[in-house]
C-alpha positions as CSV (number, residue, x, y, z in Angstrom):
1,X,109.7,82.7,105.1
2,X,109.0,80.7,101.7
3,X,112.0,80.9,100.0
4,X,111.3,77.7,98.1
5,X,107.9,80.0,96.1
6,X,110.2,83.5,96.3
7,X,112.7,81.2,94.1
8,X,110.6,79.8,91.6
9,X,109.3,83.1,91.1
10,X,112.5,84.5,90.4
11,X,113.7,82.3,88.6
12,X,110.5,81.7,86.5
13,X,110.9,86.1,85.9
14,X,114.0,85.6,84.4
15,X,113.2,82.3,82.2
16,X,109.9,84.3,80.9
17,X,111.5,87.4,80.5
18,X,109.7,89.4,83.8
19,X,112.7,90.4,85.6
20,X,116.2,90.6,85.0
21,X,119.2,91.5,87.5
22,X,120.2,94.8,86.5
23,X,123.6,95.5,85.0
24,X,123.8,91.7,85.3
25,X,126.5,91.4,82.7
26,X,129.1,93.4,85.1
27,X,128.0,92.0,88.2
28,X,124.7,93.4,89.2
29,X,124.3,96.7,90.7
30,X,122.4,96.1,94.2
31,X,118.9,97.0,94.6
32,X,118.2,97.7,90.8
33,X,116.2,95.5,88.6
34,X,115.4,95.6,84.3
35,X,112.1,94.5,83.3
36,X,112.2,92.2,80.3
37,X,109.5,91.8,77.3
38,X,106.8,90.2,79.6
39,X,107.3,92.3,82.6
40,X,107.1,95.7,80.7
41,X,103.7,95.3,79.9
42,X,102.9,93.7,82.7
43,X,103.8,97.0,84.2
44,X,102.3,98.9,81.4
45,X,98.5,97.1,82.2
46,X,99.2,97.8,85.8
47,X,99.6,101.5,85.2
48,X,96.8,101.4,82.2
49,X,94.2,100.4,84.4
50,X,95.1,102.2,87.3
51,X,95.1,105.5,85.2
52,X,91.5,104.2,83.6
53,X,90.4,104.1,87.3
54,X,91.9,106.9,89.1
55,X,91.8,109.5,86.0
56,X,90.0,108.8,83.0
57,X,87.0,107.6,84.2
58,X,86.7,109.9,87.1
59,X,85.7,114.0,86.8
60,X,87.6,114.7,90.3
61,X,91.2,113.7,89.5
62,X,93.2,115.2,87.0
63,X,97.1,114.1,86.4
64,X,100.6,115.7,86.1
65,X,103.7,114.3,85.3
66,X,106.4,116.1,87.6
67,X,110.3,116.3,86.7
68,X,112.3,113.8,88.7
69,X,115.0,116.7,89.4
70,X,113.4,119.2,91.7
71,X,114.5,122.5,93.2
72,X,116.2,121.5,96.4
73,X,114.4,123.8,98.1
74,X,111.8,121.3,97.8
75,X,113.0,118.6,99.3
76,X,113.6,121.2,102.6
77,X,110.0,121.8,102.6
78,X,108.9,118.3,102.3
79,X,111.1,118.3,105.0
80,X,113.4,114.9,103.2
81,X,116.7,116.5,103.5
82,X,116.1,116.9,108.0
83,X,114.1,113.9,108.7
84,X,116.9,111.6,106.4
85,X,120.3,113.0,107.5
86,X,121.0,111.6,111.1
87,X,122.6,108.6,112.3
88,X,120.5,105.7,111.8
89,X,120.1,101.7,112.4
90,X,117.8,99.6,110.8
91,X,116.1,96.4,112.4
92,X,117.4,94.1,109.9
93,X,113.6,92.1,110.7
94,X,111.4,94.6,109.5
95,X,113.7,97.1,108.0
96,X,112.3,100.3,110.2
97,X,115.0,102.5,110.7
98,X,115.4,104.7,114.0
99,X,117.5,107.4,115.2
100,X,120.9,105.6,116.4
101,X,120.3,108.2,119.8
102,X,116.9,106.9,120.3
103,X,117.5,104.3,122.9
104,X,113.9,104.3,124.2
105,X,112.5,103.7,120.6
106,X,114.5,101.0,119.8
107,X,114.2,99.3,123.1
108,X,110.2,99.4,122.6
109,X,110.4,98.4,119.3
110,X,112.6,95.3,120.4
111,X,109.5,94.0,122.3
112,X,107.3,94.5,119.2
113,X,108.8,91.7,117.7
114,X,108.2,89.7,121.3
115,X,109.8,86.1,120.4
116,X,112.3,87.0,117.0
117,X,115.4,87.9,118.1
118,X,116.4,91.0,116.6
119,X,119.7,92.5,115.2
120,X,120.8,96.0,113.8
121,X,122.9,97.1,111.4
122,X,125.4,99.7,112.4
123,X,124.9,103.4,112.8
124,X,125.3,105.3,109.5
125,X,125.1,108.5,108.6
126,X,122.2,108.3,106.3
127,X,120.5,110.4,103.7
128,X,117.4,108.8,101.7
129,X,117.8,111.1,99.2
130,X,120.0,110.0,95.9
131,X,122.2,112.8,95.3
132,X,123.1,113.9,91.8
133,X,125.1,117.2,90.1
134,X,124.0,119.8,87.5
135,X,126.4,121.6,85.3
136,X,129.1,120.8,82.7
137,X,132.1,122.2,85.2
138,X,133.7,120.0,87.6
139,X,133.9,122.5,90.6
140,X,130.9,124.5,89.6
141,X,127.8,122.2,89.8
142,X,124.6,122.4,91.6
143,X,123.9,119.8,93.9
144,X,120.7,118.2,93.9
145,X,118.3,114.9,94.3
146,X,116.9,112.8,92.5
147,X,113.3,112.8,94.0
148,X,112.8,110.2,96.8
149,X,108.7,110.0,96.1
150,X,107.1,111.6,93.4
151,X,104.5,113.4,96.0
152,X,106.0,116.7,96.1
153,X,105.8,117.1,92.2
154,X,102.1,117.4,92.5
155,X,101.8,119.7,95.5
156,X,104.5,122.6,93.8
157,X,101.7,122.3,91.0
158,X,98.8,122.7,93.4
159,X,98.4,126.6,92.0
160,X,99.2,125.8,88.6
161,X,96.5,122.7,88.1
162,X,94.1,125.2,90.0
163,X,94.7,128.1,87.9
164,X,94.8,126.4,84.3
165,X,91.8,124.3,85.4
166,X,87.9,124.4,86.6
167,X,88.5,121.4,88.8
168,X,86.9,122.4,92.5
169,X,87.7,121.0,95.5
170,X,86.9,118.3,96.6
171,X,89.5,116.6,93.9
172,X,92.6,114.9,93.4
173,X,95.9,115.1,91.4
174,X,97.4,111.8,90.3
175,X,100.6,111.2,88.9
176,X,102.4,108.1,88.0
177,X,106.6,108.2,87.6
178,X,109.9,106.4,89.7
179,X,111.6,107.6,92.1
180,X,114.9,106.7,94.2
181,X,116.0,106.1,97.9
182,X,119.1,105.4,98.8
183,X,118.2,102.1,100.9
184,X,120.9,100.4,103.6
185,X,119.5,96.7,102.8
186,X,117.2,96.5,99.7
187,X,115.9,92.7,99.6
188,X,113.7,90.4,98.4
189,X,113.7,90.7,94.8
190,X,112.1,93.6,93.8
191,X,110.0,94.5,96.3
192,X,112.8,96.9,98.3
193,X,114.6,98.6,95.6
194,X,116.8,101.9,95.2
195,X,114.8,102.6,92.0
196,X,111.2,102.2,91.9
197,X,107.7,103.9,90.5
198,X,105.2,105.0,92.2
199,X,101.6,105.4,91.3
200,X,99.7,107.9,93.5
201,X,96.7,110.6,94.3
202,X,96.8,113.4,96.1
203,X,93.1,114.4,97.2
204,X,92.6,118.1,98.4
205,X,89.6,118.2,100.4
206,X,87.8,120.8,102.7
207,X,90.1,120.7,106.3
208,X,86.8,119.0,108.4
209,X,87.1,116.7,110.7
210,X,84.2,114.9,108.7
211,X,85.7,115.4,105.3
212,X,88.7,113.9,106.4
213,X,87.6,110.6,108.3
214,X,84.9,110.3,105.2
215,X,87.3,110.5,102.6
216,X,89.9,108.8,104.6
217,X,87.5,105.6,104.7
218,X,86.3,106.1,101.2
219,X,89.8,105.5,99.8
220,X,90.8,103.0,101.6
221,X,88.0,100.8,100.2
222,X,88.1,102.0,97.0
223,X,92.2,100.9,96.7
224,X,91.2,97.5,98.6
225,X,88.3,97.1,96.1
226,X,90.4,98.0,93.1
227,X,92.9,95.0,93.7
228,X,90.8,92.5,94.5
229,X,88.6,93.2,91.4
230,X,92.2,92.1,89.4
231,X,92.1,89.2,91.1
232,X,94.6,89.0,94.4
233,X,93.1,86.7,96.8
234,X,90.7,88.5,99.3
235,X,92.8,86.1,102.5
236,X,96.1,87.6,101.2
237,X,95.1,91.3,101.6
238,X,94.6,93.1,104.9
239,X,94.5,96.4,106.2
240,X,96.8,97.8,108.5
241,X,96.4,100.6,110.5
242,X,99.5,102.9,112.1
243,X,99.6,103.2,115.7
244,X,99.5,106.6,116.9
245,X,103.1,106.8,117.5
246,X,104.3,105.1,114.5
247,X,102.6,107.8,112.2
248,X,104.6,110.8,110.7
249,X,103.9,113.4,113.3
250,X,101.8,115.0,110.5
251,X,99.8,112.9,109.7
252,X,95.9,112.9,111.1
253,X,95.4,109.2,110.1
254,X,97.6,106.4,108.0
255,X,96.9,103.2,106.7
256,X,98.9,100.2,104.9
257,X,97.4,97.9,102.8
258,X,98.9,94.9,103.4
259,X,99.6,91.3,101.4
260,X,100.8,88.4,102.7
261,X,104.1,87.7,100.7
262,X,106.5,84.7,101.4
263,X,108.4,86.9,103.9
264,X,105.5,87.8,105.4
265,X,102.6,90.7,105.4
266,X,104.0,93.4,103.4
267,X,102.9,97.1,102.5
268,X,102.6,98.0,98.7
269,X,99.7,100.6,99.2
270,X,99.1,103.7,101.9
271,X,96.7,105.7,102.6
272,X,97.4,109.1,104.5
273,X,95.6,111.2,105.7
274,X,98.3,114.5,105.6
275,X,96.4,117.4,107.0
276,X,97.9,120.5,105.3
277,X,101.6,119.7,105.9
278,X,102.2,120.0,102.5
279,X,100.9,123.0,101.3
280,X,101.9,124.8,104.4
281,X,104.9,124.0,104.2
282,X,105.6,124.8,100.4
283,X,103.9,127.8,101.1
284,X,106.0,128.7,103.6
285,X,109.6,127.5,101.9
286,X,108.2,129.1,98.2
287,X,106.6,132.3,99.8
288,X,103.7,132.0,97.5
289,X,100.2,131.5,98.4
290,X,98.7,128.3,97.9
291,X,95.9,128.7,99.7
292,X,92.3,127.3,98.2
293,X,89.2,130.2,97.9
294,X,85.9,128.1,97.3
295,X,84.3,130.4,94.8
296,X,80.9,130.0,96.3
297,X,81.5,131.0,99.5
298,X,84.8,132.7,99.3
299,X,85.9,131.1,101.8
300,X,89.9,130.7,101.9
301,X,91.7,127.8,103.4
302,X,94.7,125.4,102.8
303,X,93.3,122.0,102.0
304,X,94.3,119.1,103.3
305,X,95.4,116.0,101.6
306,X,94.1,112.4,101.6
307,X,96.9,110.5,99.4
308,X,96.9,107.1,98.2
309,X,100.0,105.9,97.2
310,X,100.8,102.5,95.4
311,X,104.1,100.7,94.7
312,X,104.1,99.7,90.9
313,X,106.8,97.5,91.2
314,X,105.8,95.8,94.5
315,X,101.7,95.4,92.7
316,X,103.5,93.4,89.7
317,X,105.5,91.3,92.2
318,X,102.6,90.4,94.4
319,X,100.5,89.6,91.5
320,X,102.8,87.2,89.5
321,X,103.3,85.7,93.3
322,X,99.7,85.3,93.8
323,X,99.4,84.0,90.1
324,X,102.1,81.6,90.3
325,X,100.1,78.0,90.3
326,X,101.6,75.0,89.8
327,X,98.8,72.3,88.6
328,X,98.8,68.8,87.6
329,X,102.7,68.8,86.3
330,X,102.0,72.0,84.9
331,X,103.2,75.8,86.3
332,X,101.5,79.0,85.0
333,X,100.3,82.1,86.2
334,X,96.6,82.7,86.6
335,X,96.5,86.6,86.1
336,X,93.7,88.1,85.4
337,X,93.4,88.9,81.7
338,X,93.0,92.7,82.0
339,X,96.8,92.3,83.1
340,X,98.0,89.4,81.4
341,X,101.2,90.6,79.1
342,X,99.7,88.8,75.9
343,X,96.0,88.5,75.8
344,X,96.5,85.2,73.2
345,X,99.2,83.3,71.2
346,X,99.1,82.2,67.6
347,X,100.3,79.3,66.7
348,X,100.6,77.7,63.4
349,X,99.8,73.5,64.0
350,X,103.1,72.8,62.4
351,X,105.8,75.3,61.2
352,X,106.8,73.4,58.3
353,X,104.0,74.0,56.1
354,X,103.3,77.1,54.3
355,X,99.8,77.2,53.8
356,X,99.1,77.1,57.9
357,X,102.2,79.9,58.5
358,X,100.4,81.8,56.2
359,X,96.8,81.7,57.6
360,X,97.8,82.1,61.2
361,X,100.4,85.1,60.4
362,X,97.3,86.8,58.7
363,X,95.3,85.9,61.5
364,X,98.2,87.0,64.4
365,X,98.5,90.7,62.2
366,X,94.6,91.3,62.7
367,X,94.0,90.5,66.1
368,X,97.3,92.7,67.0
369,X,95.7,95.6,65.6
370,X,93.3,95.5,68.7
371,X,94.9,93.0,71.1
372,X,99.0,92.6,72.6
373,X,99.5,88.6,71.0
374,X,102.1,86.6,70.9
375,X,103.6,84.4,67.9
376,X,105.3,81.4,68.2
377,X,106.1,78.6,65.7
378,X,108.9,76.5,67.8
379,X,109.3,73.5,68.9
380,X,105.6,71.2,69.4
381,X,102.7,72.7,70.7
382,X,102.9,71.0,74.0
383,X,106.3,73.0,74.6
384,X,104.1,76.1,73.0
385,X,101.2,75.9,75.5
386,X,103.8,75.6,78.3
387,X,106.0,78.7,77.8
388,X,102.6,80.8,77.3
389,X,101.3,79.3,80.7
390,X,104.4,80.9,82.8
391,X,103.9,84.1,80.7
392,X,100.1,84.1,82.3
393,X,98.7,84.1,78.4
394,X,94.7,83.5,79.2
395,X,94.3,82.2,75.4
396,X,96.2,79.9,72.6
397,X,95.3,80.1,69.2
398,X,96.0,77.3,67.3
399,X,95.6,76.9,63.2
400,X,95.4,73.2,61.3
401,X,94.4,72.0,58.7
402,X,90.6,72.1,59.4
403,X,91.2,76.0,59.9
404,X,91.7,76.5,55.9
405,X,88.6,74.6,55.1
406,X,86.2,76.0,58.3
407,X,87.6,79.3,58.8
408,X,87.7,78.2,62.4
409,X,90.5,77.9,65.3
410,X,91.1,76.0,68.3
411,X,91.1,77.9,71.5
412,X,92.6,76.9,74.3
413,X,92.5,77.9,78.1
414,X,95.0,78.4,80.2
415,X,93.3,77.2,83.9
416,X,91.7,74.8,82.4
417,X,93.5,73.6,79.5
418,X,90.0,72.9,77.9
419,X,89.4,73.6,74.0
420,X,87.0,74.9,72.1
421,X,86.6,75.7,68.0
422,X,85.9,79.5,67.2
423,X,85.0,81.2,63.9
424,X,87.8,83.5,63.2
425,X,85.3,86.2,62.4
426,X,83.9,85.7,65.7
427,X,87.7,85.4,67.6
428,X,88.1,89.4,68.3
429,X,84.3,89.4,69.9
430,X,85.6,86.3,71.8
431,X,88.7,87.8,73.0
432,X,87.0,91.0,74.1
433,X,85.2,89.0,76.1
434,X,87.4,86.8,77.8
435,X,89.2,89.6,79.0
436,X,86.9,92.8,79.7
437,X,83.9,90.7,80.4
């Protein structure tokens, strides 16, 4: 494991404002992070694009947002509150957990990890699911939970997208929202946490064999394809396909994708292939019909469901980790600009003289009308370049005194650290294009 990277990137998260402990200022509260000013819209262009993609520019998906608190009946039918309830011990390597009564299971799964010695934590009663309590009365609440994936949201609203829609089958239902899991030994940073969000499309499809392994592969490319066009390394990503008996006894077909973090190759992205588990089963728990009737044919089936399901949280962390350079004395992050938190910064050449504070605020005002940009006036403009470099800021704007006789700024890059004097009435053109291409 590379600790020595996993540190500078924590600590670089909390110096640029990415990251924060939560609760830090009475001790931290285990598994829980705060994003700070930078890492908020990181998150934001993360969940922008992937909405762009998977919603907006697409006339098969629709999207839902789904309350967080759920009949519990759900979570029976999902089948949550069964499979998360027994005596359990987690490999403290990989973090699997298995039935503590499962002696075979663990014993094969010991010779997975052939050389690595591997230890367990002690058998708990455990339950995934974050409990919580509705009603003013002590005594007299409901118990419930706080959803442990933000999947079953969609399929309760299978009927209801279907009847207040003209969307045909085959098409998806995305949703984007966090969710909770009450995990034994969350770890490395943020990427195992008891609150996280979840970005995810549930695909209903005709249930054929061909439909499924067609639309099984499609979308596993399409995800792969999605990431590496923002820029993670193609030799850091991999898929991984599950072994027939590590799948959900469900599930037709599943499939991680994979990056190679400092711990090691990590999931942040499945794709399932989940037959019609779902919808039979909230069929079956709700007692109403959620079956599909193609209105050509009339024929009348339960779909099944190809979902693609991405960890927002773990995304962000394994693209400021595959970001994170450190070049010629320098350290930045070389996002890609779609995600970058602040497009540009504006700086004034010194902040001590009126006349430039006054042409580069009027020039920071417009380009924030159309772009996220950042101001700053302290310190000198080496220490200015610097701090926008960590933050991953793909352009600095700098006004001098040549600026109020040209009309023209000095650009600088962040990979490069090259310059270059732009026309301010051509800097919006130029900053569309350094980012969207």
């Amino acid at each position: 494991m590379d600790n020595d990277l996993l540190q500078k990137i924590v600590a670089l998260c909390k110096r640029r404002g990415f990251v924060y402990p939560g609760s830090e200022i009475y001790g931290g509260l285990g598994g829980t992070w705060d994003y700070g000013p930078a890492g908020v819209l990181l998150k934001k262009n993360i969940k922008d694009l992937w909405w762009k993609e998977m919603v907006q520019l697409r006339d098969d998906i629709v999207g839902v947002d789904a309350a967080i608190m759920m009949n519990p009946k759900a979570w029976e039918a999902s089948g949550h509150v069964e499979a998360f309830s027994d005596p359990l011990v987690e490999c403290k390597v990989c973090h699997q957990r298995f039935r503590a009564d499962k002696a075979d299971e663990i014993e094969t799964h010991e010779e997975s990890h052939k050389d690595t010695k591997v230890e367990w934590t002690d058998p708990q009663q455990f339950n995934l699911l974050v409990k919580a309590y509705l009603g003013v009365l002590e005594g007299k609440q409901s118990e419930i939970y706080l959803r442990g994936e933000i999947t079953n949201g969609v399929h309760v609203n299978f009927k209801n997208v279907l009847d207040s829609t003209r969307i045909k089958i085959p098409f998806g239902i995305a949703q984007i929202g966090k969710a909770f899991r009450n995990e034994i030994t969350p770890g490395n940073f943020t990427f195992r946490s008891r609150e996280f969000e979840q970005m995810e499309v549930q695909f209903y499809i005709k249930p054929e064999k061909e439909e499924g392994e067609k639309w099984f592969e499609y979308w596993k490319q399409n995800r792969i394809d999605w990431y590496l066009s923002l820029g993670l390394k193609k030799e850091n990503l991999r898929f991984r396909d599950h072994a027939d008996d590590e799948r959900a006894h469900y599930a037709l077909a599943a499939c991680d994708i994979e990056y190679n973090a400092p711990w090691g190759w990590s999931e942040f992205m499945g794709i399932h292939h989940r037959g019609d588990w779902d919808l039979s089963r909230h069929q079956k728990y709700s007692g109403q019909d959620l079956s599909y009737i193609d209105p050509e044919t009339q024929e009348k089936y339960i779909p099944w469901d190809i979902e693609t399901s991405a960890g927002v949280d773990r995304s962000a962390l394994f693209f400021l980790i595959d970001a994170y350079s450190e070049l010629e004395g320098r350290t930045l992050l070389k996002l890609h600009p779609k995600l970058a938190p602040y497009k540009a910064a504006v700086f004034p050449l010194l902040a001590n003289k009126p006349e430039l504070i006054e042409k580069a605020k009027s020039i920071y005002l417009d380009l924030k009308q159309d772009f996220m940009v950042a101001w700053d006036e302290r310190g000198n403009i080496g220490k200015r370049y610097a701090a926008q470099d960590e933050i991953g800021t793909p352009m600095c704007i700098t006004i001098d005194f040549q600026t109020l006789s040209d009309d023209a700024v000095t650009v600088r890059d962040r990979d490069t650290a090259l310059q270059e004097r732009i026309k301010i009435s051509d800097l919006k053109d130029y900053i569309n294009e350094k980012v969207n291409g």
